[in-house]
ZADO-1210 file (C-alpha; in nm, 4 decimals, padded with zeros to 6 digits):
<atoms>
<atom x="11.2137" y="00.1715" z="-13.2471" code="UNK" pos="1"/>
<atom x="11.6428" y="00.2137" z="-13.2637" code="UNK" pos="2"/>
<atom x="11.7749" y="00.4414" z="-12.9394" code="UNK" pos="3"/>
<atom x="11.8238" y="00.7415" z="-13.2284" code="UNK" pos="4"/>
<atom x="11.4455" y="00.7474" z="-13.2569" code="UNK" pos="5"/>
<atom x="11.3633" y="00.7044" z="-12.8943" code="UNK" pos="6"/>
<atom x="11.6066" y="00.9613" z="-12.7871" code="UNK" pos="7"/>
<atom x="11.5707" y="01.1923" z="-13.0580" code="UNK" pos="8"/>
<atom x="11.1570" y="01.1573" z="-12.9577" code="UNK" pos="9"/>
<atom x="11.2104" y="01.2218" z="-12.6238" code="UNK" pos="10"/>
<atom x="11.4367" y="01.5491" z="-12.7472" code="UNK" pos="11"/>
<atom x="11.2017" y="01.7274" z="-12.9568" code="UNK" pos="12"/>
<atom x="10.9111" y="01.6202" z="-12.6884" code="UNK" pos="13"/>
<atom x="11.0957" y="01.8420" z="-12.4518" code="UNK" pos="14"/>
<atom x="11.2209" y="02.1310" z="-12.7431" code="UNK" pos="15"/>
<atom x="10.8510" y="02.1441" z="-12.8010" code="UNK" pos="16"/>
<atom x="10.7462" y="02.3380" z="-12.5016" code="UNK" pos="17"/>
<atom x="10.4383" y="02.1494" z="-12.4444" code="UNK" pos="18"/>
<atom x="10.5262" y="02.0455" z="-12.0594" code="UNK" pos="19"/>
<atom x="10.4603" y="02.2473" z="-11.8391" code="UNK" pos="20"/>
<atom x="10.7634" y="02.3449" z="-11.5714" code="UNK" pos="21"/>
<atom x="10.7415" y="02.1348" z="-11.2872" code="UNK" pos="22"/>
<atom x="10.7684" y="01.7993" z="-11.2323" code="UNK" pos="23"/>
<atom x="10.6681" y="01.6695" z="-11.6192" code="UNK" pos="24"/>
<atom x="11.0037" y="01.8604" z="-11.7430" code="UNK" pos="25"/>
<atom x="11.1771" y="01.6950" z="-11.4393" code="UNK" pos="26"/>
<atom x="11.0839" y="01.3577" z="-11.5329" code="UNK" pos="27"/>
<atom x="11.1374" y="01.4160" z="-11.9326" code="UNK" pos="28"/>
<atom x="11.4808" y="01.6167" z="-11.8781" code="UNK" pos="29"/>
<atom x="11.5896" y="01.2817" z="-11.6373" code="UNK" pos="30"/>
<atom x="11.5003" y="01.0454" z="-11.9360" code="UNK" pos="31"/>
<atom x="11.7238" y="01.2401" z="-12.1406" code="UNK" pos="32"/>
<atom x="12.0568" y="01.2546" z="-11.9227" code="UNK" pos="33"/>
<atom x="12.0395" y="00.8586" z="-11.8358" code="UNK" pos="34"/>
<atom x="11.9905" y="00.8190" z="-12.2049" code="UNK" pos="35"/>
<atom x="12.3337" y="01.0766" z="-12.1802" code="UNK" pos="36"/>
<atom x="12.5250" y="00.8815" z="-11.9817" code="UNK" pos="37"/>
<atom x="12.5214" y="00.5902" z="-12.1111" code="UNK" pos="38"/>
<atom x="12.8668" y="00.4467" z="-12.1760" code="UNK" pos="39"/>
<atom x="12.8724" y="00.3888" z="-12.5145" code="UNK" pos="40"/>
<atom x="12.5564" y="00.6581" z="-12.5508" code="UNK" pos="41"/>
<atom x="12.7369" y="00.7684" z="-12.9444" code="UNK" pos="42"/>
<atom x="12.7936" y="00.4555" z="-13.0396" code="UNK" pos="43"/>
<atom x="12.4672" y="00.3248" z="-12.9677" code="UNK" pos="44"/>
<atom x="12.2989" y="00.6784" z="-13.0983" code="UNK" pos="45"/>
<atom x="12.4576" y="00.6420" z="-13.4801" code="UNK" pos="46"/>
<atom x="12.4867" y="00.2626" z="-13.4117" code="UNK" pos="47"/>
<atom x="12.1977" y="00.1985" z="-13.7488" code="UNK" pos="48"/>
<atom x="12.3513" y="00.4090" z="-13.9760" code="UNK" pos="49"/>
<atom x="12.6801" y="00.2511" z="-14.2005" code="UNK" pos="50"/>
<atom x="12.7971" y="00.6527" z="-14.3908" code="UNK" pos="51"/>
<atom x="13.0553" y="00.8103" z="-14.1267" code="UNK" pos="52"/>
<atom x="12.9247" y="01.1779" z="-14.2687" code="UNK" pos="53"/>
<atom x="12.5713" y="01.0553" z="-14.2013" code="UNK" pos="54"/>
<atom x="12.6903" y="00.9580" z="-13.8124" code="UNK" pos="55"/>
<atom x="12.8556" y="01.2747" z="-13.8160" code="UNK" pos="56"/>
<atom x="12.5370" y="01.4730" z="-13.9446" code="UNK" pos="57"/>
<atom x="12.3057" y="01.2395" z="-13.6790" code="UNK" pos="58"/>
<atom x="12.5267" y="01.3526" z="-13.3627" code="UNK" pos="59"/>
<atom x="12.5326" y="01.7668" z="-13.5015" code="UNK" pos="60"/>
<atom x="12.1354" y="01.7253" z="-13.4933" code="UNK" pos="61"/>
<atom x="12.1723" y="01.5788" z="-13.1704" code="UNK" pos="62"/>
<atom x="12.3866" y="01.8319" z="-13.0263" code="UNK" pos="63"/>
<atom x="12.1665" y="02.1071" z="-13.1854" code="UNK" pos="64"/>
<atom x="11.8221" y="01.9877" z="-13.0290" code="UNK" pos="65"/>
<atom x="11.9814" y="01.9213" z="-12.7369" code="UNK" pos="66"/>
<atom x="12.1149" y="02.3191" z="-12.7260" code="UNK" pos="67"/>
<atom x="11.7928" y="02.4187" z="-12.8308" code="UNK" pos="68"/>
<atom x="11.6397" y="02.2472" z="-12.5232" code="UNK" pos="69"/>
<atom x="11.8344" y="02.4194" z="-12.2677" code="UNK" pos="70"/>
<atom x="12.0671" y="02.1034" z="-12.2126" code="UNK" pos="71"/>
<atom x="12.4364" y="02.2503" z="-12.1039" code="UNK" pos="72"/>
<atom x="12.6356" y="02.0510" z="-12.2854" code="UNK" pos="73"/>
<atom x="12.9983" y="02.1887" z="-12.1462" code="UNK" pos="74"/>
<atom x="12.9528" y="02.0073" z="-11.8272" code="UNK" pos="75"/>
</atoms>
């Protein structure tokens, strides 16, 4: 499975609202900022697909889950 899938997974898993607060969202919210900060983390996410407005598209649906999930994405 490419990081896009894995990360995008672990995304919706959490956007879902099946965990319950507490250490499960703990745990799943941590997956999701190392995958975050990884140093080439774009890159890497869009790294399968060869259209730059497909990339682009990829990293908005990112950014949108990611909103949706509670992640603050300013800091």
């Amino acid at each position: 499975m490419s990081f896009r899938e894995r990360a995008t997974r672990r995304v919706t898993f959490c956007a879902s609202g099946v965990l319950t607060v507490g250490r499960a969202t703990t745990i799943a919210r941590d997956t999701i900022v190392s995958y975050l900060r990884r140093k080439d983390v774009i890159a890497e996410f869009t790294g399968d697909i060869p259209e730059a407005a497909d990339k682009e598209k990829a990293i908005k649906e990112l950014y949108g889950l990611l909103a949706k999930t509670g992640f603050d994405l300013k800091s």
